[in-house]
TORFI-193160 format. One record per atom (N, C-alpha, C): residue in one letter; atom name; x, y, z. Coordinates in Angstrom, 2 decimals. Example, Ala and Ser with C-alpha at 12.3 -4.5 7.8 and 13.67 -1.06 7.14 Angstrom:
<tortis>
- voke,tiro,c1,c2,c3
- A,N,13.19,-5.69,7.80 $
- A,CA,12.30,-4.50,7.80 $
- A,C,13.20,-3.30,7.80 $
- S,N,12.85,-2.25,7.08 $
- S,CA,13.67,-1.06,7.14 $
- S,C,12.90,0.03,7.87 $
</tortis>
This chain:
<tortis>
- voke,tiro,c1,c2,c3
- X,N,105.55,152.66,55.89 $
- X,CA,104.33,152.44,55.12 $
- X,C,103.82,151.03,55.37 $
- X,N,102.46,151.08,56.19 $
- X,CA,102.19,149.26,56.03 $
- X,C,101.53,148.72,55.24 $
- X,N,102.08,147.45,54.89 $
- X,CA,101.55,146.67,53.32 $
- X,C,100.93,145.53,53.96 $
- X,N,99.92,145.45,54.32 $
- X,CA,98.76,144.16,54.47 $
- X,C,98.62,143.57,53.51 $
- X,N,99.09,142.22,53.43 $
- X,CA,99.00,140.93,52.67 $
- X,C,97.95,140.19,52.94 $
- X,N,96.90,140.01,51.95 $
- X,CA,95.50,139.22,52.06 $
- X,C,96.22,137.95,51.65 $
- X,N,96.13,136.84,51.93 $
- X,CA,96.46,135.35,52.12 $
- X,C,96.06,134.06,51.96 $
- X,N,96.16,132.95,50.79 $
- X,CA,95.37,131.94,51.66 $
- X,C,94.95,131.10,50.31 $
- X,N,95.78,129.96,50.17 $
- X,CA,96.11,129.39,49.14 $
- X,C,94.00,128.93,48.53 $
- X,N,93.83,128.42,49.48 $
- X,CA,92.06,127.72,48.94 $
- X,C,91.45,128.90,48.53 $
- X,N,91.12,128.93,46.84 $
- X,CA,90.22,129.81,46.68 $
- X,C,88.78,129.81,47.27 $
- X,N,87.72,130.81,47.08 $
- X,CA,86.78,131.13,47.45 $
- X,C,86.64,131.08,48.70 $
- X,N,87.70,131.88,50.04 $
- X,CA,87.57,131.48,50.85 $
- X,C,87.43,133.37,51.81 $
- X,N,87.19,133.82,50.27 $
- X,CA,86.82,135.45,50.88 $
- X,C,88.04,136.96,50.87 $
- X,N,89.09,136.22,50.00 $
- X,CA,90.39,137.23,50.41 $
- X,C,89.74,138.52,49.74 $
- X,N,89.17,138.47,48.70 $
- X,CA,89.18,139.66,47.86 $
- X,C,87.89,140.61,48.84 $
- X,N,87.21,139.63,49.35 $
- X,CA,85.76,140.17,49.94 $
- X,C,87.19,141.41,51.24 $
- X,N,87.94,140.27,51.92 $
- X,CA,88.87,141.13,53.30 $
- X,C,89.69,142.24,52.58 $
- X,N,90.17,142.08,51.82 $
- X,CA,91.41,143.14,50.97 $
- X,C,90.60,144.53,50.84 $
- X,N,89.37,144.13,49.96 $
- X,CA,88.38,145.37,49.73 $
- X,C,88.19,146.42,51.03 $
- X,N,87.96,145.62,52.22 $
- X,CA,87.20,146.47,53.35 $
- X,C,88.48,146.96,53.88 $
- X,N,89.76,146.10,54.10 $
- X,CA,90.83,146.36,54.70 $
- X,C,91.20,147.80,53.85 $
- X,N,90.89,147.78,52.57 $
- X,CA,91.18,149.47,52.06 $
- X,C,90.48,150.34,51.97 $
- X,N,89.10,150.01,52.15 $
- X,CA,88.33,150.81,52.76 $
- X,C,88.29,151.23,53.93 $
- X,N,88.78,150.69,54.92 $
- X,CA,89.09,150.98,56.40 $
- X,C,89.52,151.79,56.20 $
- X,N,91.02,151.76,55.74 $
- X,CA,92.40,152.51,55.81 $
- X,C,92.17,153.70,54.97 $
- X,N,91.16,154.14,53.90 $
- X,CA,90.97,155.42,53.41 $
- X,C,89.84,156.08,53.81 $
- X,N,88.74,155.11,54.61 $
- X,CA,87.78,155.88,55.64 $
- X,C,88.94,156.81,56.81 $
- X,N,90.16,156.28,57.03 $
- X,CA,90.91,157.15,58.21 $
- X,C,91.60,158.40,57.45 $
- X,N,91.52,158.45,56.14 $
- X,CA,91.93,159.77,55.51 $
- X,C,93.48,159.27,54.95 $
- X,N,93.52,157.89,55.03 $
- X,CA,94.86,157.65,54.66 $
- X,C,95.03,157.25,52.80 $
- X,N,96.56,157.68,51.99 $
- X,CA,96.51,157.15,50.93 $
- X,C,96.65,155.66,50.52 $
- X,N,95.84,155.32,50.06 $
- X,CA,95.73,153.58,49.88 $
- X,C,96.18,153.37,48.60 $
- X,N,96.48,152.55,48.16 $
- X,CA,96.71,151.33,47.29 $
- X,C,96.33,150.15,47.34 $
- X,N,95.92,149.87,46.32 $
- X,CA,95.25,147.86,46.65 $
- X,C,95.51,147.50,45.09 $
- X,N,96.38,146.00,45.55 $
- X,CA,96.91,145.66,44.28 $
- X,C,96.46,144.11,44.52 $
- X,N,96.62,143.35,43.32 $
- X,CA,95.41,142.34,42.95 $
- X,C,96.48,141.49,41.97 $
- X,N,97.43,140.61,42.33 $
- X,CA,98.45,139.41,42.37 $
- X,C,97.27,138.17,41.66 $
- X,N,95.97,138.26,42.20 $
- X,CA,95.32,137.44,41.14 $
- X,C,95.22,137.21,40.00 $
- X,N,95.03,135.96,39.62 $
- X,CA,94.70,136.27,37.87 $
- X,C,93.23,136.48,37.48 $
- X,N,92.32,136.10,38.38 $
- X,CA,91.20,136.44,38.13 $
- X,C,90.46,138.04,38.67 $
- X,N,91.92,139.14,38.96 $
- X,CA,91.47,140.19,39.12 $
- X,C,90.21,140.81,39.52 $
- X,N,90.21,140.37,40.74 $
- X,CA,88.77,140.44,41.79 $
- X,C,88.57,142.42,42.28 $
- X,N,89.98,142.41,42.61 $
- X,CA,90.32,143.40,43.92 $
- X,C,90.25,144.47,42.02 $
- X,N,90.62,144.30,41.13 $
- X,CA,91.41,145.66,40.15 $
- X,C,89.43,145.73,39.47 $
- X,N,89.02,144.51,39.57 $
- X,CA,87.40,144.69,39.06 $
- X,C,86.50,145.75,39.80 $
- X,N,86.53,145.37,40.89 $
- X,CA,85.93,145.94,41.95 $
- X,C,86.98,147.74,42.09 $
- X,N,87.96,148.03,41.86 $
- X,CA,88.15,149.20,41.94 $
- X,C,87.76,150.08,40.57 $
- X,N,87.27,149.46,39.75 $
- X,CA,86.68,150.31,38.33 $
- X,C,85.59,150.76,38.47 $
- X,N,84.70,149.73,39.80 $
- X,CA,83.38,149.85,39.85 $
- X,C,83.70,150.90,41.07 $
- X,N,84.42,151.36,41.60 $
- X,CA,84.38,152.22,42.67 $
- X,C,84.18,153.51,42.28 $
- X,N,82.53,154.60,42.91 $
- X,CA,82.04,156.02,41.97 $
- X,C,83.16,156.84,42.72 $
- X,N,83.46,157.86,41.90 $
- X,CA,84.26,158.78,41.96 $
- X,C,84.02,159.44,43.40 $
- X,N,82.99,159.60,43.88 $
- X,CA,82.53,160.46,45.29 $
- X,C,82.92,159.26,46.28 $
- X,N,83.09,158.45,46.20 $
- X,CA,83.97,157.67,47.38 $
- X,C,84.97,158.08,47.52 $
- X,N,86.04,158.00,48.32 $
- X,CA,87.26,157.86,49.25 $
- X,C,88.02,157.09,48.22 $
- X,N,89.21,157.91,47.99 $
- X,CA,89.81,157.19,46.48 $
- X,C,90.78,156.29,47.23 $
- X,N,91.03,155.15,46.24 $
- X,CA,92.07,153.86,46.64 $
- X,C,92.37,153.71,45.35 $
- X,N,93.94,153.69,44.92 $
- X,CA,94.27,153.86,43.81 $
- X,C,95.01,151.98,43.65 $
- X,N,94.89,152.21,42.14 $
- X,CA,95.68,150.67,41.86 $
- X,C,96.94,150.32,42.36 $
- X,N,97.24,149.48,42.26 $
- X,CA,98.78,149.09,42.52 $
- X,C,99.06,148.33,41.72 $
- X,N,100.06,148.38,40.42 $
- X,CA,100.16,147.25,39.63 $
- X,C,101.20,146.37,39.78 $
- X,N,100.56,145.23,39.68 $
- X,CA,101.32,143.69,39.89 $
- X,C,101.41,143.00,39.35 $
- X,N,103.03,142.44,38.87 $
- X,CA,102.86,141.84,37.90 $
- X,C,102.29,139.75,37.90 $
- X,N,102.23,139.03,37.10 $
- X,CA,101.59,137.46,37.64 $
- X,C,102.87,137.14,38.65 $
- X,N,102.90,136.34,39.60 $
- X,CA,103.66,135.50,40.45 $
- X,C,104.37,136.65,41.17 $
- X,N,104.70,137.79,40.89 $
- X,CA,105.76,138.57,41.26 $
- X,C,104.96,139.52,42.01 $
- X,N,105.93,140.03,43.50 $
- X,CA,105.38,141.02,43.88 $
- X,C,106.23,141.84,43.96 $
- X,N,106.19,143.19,43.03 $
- X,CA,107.45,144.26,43.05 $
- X,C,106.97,145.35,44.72 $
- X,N,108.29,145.63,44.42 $
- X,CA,108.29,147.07,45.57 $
- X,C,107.00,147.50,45.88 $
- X,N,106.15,148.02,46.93 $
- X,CA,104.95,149.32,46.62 $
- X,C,105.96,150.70,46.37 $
- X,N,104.78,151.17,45.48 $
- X,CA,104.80,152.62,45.03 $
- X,C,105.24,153.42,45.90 $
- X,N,105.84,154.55,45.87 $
- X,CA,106.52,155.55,46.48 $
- X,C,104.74,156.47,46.35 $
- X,N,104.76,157.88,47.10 $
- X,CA,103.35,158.46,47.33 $
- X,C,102.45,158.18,47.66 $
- X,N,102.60,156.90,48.74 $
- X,CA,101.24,156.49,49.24 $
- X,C,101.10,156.45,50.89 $
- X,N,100.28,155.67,51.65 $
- X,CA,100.75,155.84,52.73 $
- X,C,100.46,154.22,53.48 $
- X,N,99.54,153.58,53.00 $
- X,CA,99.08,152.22,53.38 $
- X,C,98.93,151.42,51.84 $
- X,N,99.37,149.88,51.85 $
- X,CA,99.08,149.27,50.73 $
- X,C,98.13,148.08,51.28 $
- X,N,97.43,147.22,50.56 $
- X,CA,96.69,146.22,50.50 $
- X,C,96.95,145.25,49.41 $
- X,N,97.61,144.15,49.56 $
- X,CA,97.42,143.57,48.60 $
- X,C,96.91,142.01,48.51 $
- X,N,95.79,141.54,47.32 $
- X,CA,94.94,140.78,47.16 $
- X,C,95.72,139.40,46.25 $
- X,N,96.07,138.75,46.99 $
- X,CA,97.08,137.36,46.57 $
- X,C,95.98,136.19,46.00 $
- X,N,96.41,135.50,44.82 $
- X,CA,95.77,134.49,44.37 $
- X,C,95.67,133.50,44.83 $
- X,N,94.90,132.48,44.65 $
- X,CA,95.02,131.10,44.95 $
- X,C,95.94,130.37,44.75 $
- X,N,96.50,129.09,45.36 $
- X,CA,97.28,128.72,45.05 $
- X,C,98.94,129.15,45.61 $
- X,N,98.84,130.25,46.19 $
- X,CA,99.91,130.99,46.37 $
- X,C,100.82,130.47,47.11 $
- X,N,102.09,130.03,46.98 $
- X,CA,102.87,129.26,47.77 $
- X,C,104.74,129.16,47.50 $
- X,N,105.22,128.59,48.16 $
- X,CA,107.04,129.06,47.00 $
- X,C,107.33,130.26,47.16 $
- X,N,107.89,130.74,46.02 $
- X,CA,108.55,132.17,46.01 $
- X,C,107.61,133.15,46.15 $
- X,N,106.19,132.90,45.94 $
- X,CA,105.65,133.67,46.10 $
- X,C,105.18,134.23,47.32 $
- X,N,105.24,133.63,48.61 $
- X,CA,105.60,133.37,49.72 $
- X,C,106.54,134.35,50.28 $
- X,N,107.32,134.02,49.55 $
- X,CA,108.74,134.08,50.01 $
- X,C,109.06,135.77,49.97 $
- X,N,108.16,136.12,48.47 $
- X,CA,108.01,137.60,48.44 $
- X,C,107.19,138.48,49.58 $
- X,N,106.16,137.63,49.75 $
- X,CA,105.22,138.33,50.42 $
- X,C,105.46,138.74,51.70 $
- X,N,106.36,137.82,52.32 $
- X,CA,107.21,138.03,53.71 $
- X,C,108.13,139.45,53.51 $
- X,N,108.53,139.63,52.13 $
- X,CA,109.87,140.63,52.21 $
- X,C,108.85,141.81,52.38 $
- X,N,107.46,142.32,52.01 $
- X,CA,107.66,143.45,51.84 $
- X,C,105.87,143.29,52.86 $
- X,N,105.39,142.49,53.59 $
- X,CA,104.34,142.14,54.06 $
- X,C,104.87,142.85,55.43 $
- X,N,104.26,143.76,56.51 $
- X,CA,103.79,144.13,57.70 $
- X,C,102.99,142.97,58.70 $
- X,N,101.97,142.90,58.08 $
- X,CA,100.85,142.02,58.16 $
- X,C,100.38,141.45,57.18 $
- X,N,100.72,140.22,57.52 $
- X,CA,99.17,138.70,56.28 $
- X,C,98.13,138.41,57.47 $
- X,N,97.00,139.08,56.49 $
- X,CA,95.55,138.36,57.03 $
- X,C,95.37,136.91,56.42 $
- X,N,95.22,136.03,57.28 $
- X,CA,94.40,134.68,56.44 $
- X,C,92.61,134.64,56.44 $
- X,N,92.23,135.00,55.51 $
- X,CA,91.11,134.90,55.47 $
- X,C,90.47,133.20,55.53 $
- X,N,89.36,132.53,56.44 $
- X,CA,89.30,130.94,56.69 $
- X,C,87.92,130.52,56.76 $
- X,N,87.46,130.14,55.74 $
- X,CA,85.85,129.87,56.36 $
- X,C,86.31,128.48,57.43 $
- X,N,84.99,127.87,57.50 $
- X,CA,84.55,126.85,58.54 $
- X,C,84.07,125.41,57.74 $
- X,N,84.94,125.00,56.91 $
- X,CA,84.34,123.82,56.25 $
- X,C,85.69,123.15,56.41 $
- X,N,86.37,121.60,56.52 $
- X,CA,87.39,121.09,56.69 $
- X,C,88.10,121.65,55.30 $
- X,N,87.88,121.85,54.12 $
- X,CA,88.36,121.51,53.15 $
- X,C,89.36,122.55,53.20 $
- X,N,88.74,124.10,53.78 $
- X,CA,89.21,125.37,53.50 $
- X,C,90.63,125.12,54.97 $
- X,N,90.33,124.41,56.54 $
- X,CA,90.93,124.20,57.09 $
- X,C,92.26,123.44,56.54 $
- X,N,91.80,122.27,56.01 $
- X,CA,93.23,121.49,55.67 $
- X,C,94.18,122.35,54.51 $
- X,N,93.23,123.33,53.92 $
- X,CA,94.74,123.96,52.81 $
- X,C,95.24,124.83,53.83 $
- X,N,94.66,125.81,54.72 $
- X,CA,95.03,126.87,55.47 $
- X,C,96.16,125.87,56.67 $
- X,N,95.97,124.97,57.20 $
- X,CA,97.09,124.22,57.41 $
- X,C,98.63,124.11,57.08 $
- X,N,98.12,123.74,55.86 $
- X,CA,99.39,123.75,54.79 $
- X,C,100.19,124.78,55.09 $
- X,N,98.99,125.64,54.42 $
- X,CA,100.16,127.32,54.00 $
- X,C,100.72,127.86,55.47 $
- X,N,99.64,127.54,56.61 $
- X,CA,100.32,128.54,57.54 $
- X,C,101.59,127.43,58.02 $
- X,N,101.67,126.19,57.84 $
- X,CA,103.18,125.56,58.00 $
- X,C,103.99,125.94,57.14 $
- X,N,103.71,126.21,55.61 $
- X,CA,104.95,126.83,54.70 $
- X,C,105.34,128.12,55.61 $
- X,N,104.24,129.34,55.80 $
- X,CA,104.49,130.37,56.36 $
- X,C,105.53,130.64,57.37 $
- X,N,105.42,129.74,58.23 $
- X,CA,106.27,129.34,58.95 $
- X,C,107.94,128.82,59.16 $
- X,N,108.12,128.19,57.81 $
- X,CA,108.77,127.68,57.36 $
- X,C,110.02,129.19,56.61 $
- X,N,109.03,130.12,56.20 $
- X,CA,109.82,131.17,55.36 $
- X,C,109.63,131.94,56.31 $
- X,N,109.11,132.37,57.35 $
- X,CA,109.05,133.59,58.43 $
- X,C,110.07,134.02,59.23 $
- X,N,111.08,132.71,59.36 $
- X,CA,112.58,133.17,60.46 $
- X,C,112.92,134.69,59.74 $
- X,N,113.06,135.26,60.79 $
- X,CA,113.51,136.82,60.03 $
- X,C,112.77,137.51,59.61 $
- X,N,111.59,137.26,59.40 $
- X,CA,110.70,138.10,59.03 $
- X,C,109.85,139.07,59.50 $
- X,N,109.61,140.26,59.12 $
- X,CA,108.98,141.00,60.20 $
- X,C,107.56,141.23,60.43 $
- X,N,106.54,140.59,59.30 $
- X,CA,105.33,140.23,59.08 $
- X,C,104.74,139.54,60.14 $
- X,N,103.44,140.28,60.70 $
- X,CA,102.68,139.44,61.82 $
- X,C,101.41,138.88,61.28 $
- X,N,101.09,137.73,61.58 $
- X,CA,100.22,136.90,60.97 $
- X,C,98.67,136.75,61.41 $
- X,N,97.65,137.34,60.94 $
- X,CA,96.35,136.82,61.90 $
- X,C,95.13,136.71,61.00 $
- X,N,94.24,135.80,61.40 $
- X,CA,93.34,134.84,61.03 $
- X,C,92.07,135.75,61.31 $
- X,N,91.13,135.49,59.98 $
- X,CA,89.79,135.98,60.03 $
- X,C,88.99,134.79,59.85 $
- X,N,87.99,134.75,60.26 $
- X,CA,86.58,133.56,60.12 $
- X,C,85.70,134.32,58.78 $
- X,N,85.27,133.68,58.02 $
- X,CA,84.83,134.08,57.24 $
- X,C,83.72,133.37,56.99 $
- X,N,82.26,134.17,56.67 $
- X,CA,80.94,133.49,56.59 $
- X,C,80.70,132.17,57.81 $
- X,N,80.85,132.95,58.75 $
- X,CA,80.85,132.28,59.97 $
- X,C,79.85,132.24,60.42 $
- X,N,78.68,131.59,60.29 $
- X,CA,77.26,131.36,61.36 $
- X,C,77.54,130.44,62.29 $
- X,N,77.56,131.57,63.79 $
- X,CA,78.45,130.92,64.85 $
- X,C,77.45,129.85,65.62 $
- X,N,76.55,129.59,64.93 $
- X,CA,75.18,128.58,65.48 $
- X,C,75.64,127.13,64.65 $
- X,N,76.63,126.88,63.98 $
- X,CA,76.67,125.91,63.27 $
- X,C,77.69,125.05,64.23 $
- X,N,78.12,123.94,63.97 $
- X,CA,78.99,122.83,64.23 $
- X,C,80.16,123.59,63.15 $
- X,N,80.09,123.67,62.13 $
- X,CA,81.29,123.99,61.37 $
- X,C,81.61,125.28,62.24 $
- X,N,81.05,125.99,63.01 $
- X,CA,81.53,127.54,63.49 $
- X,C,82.82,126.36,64.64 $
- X,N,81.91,125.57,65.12 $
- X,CA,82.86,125.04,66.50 $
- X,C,84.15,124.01,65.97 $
- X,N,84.17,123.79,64.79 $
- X,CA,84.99,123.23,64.22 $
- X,C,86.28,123.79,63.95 $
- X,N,85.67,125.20,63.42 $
- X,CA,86.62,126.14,62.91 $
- X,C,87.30,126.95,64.54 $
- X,N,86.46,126.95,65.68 $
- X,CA,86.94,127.50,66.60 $
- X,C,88.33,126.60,67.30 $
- X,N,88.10,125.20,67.10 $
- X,CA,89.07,124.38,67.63 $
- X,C,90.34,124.31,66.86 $
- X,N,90.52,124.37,65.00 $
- X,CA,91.33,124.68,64.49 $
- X,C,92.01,126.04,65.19 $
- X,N,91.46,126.76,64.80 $
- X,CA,92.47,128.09,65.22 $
- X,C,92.83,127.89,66.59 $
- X,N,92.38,127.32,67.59 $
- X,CA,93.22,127.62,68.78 $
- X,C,94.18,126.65,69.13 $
- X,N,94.35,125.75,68.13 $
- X,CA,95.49,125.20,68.00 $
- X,C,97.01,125.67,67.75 $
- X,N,96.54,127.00,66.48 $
- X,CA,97.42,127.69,65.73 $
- X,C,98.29,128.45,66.66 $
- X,N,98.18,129.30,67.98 $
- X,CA,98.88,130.01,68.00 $
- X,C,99.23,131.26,67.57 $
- X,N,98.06,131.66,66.94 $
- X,CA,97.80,132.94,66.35 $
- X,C,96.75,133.44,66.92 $
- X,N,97.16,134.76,66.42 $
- X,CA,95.68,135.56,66.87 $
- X,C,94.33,135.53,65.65 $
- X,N,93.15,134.94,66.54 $
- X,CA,91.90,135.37,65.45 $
- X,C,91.45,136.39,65.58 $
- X,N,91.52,137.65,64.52 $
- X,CA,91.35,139.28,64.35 $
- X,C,89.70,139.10,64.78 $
- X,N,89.15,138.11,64.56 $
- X,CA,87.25,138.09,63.90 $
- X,C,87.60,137.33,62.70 $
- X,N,85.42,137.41,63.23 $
- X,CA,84.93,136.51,62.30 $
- X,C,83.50,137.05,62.20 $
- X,N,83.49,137.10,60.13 $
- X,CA,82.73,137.82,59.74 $
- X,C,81.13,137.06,59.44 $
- X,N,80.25,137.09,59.49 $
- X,CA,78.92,136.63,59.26 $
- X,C,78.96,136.54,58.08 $
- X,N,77.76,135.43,57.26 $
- X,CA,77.71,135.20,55.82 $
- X,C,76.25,136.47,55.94 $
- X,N,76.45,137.82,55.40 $
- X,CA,75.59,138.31,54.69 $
- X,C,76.01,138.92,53.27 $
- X,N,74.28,139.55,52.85 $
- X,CA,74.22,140.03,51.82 $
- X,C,75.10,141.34,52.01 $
- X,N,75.49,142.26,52.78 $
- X,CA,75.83,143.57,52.53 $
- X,C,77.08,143.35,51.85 $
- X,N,78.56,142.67,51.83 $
- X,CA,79.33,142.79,51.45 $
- X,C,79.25,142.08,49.62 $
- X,N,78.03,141.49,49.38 $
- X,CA,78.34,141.39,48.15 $
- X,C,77.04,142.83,47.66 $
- X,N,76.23,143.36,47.62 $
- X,CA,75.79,144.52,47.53 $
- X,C,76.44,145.75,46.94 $
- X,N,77.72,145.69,48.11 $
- X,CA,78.47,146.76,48.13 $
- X,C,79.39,146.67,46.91 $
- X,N,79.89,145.41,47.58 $
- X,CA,80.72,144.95,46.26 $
- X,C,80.46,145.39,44.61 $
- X,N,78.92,145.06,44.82 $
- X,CA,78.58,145.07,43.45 $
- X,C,78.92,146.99,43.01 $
- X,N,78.93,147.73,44.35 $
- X,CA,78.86,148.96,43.92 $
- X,C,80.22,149.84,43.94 $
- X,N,81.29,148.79,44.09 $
- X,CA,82.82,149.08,44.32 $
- X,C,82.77,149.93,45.79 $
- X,N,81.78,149.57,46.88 $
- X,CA,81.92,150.37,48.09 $
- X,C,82.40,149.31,49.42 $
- X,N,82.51,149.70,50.36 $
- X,CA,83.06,148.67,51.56 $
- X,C,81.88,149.29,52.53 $
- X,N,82.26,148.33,53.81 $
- X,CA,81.30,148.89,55.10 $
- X,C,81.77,150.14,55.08 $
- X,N,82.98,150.70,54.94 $
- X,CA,83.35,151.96,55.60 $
- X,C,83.33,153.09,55.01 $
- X,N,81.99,152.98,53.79 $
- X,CA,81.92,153.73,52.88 $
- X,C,80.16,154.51,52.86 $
- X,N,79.41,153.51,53.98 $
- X,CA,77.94,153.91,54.15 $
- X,C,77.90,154.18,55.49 $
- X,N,76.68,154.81,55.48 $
- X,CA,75.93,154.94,56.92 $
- X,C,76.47,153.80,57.92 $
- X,N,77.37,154.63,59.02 $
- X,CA,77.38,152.91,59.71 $
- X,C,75.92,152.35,60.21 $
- X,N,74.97,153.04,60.29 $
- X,CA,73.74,152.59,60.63 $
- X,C,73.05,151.15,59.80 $
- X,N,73.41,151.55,58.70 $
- X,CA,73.56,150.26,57.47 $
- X,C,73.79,149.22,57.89 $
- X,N,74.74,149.39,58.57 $
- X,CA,75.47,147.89,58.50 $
- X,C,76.56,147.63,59.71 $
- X,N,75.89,147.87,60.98 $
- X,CA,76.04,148.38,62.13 $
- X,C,76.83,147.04,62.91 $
- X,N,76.17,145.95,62.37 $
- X,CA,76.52,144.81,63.17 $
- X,C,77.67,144.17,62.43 $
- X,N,77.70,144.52,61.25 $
- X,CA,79.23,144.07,60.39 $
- X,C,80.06,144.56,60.76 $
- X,N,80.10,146.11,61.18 $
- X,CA,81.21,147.11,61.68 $
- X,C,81.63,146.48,63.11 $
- X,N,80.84,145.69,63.92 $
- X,CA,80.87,145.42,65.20 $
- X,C,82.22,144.12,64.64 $
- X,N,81.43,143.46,64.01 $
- X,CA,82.67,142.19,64.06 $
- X,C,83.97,142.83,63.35 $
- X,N,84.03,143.92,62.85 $
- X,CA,85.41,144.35,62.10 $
- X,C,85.89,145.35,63.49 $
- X,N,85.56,145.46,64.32 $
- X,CA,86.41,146.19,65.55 $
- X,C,87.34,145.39,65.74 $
- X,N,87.69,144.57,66.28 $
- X,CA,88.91,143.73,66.52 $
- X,C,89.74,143.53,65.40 $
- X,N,89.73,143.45,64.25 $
- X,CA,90.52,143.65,63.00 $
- X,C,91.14,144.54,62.51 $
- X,N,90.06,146.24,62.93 $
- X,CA,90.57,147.05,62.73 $
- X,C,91.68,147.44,63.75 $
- X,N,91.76,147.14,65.04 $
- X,CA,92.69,147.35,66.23 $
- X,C,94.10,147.04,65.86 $
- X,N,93.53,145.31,65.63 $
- X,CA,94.97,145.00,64.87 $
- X,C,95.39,145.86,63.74 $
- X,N,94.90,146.05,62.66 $
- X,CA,95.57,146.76,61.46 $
- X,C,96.42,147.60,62.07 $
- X,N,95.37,148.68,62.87 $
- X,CA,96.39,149.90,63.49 $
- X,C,97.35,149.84,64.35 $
- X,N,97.63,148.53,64.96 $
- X,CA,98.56,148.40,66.10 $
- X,C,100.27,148.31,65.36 $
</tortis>
């Protein structure tokens, strides 16, 4: 069963926006999802209340604060949406039962120097671990200096960058309607789906 760990100590840096679509992906393929929400400001459990019944169901996963228990038995893919701040044991959990951590990263130094940090803790708790690690750009307007800023960080890292998503309106839209890209017309939103091809490859690999 794979459990994708959304990541990434600097808030507002988009995890809940990646967690959402990452389970929408995975139940656009007909698979049973779970998405559980380790936040305290319960982004990912908000957004699944607002999700209408005629969508592609993704059921809760409950989690308790700091702790990440077992996933549920009857499912088939999990997602789970980690708070800010996240670091220590909590870490330490996320490795035991994590497949894959996405780091979600915009392009401003501030969001770079915490994502620093964590991916050296990460590192630090990964010996043995079987979790593979990869980096998303987030609200990336690749016309900016901060886009080329953020391009020189990551290729420092040693990781793979899955993509990098554009700052539009569709994902807060959707949001507002508990839906993901992978829930409309891809015609909708044709060029968002384009930058989530390489993300989705990884998930499935």
């Amino acid at each position: 069963m794979p459990v994708v760990v959304v990541a990434n100590p600097k808030g507002g840096v988009g995890k809940s926006t990646v967690a959402t679509n990452i389970a929408g992906y995975f139940a656009s393929r007909g698979h049973q999802v779970m998405l559980g929400d380790a936040d305290r400001q319960q982004s990912s459990r908000l957004w699944l209340g607002l999700r209408p019944p005629g969508a592609r169901p993704i059921a809760t996963w409950e989690v308790g604060d700091d702790h990440i228990v077992k996933p549920p038995k009857g499912t088939t893919h999990v997602v789970l949406d980690t708070p800010a701040g996240m670091h220590g044991r909590m870490v330490k959990e996320a490795l035991k039962v994590a497949d894959k951590i996405v780091v979600p990263l915009q392009p401003s130094i501030f969001d770079i120097f915490a994502t620093r940090g964590f991916l050296d803790e990460l590192a630090t708790f990964k010996d043995g671990a079987k979790a593979k690690v990869g980096i998303i750009g987030t609200r990336v307007d690749q016309r900016t200096i901060a886009a080329d800023k953020l391009q020189e960080f990551v290729d420092s890292l040693g990781l793979p960058v899955l993509g990098t998503l554009r700052p539009t309106q569709n994902y807060i839209h959707l949001a507002a309607r508990g839906l993901t890209l992978f829930d409309v017309a891809p015609g909708r939103v044709e060029r968002d789906l384009e930058q989530w091809e390489g993300i989705c490859r990884w998930l499935d690999s």
